[in-house]
N, C-alpha and C positions, 0 to 999 in steps of 0.2 A: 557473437555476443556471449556475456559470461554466462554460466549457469547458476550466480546465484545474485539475488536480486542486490540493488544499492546500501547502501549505508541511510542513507538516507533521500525520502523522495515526496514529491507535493504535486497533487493535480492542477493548482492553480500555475497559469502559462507568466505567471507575473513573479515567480517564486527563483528564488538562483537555482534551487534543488528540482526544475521541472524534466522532466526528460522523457519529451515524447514517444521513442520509439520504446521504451521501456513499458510506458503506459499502454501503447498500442498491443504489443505480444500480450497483455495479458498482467496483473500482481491481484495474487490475492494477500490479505493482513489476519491472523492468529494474534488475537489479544488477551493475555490471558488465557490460555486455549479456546477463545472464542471466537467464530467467525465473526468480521464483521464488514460490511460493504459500505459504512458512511465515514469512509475515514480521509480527511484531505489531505495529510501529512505524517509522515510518521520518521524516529530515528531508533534504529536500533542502538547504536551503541550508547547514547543517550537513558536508554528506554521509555519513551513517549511515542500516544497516538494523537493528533488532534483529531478530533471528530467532528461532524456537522451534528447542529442544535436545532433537530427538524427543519421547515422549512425560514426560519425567521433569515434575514437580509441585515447585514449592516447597514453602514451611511453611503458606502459605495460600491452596492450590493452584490456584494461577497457575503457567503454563509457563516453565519455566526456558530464559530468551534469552540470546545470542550479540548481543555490537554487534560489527559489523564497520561500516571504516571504506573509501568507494569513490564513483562517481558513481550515483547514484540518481534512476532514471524513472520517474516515475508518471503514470499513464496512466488512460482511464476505458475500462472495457471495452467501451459500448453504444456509444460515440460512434465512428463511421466515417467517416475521411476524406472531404472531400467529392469527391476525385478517384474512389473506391471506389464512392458514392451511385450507388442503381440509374440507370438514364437513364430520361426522360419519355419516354410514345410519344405 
């Protein structure tokens, strides 16, 4: 697998952009230098996150998103720097 996250990617299983094994390792999202964990989709080169609008439900209840527009970094959770990597003894 690559070392750096999609171009673009969407937790919903209904989305062209979904891609489970990506979602499973782990992404985190950098918005604005913000952490954020409510995000359903996002496109870097684009620069957009959509995000989830608390808990409210559309009509076919999927979570009602926010696009806001910013720089967006995606990141993989598991993967550690290699300056970070434990040292050999």
């Amino acid at each position: 697998m690559s070392q750096t996250p999609p171009d673009r990617l969407a937790v919903n299983p209904n989305s062209p952009f979904y891609d489970e094994t990506v979602l499973e390792r782990g992404i985190g999202i950098r918005f604005k230098g913000v952490e954020k964990t409510n995000v359903e989709e996002y496109c870097v080169s684009e620069g957009w996150v959509r995000l989830s609008a608390g808990k409210t439900l559309d009509r076919a209840g999927n979570p009602m998103t926010v696009k806001l527009k910013g720089p967006v970094e995606p990141y993989f959770r598991d993967a550690a720097p290699e300056s970070e990597a434990a040292p050999e003894a």
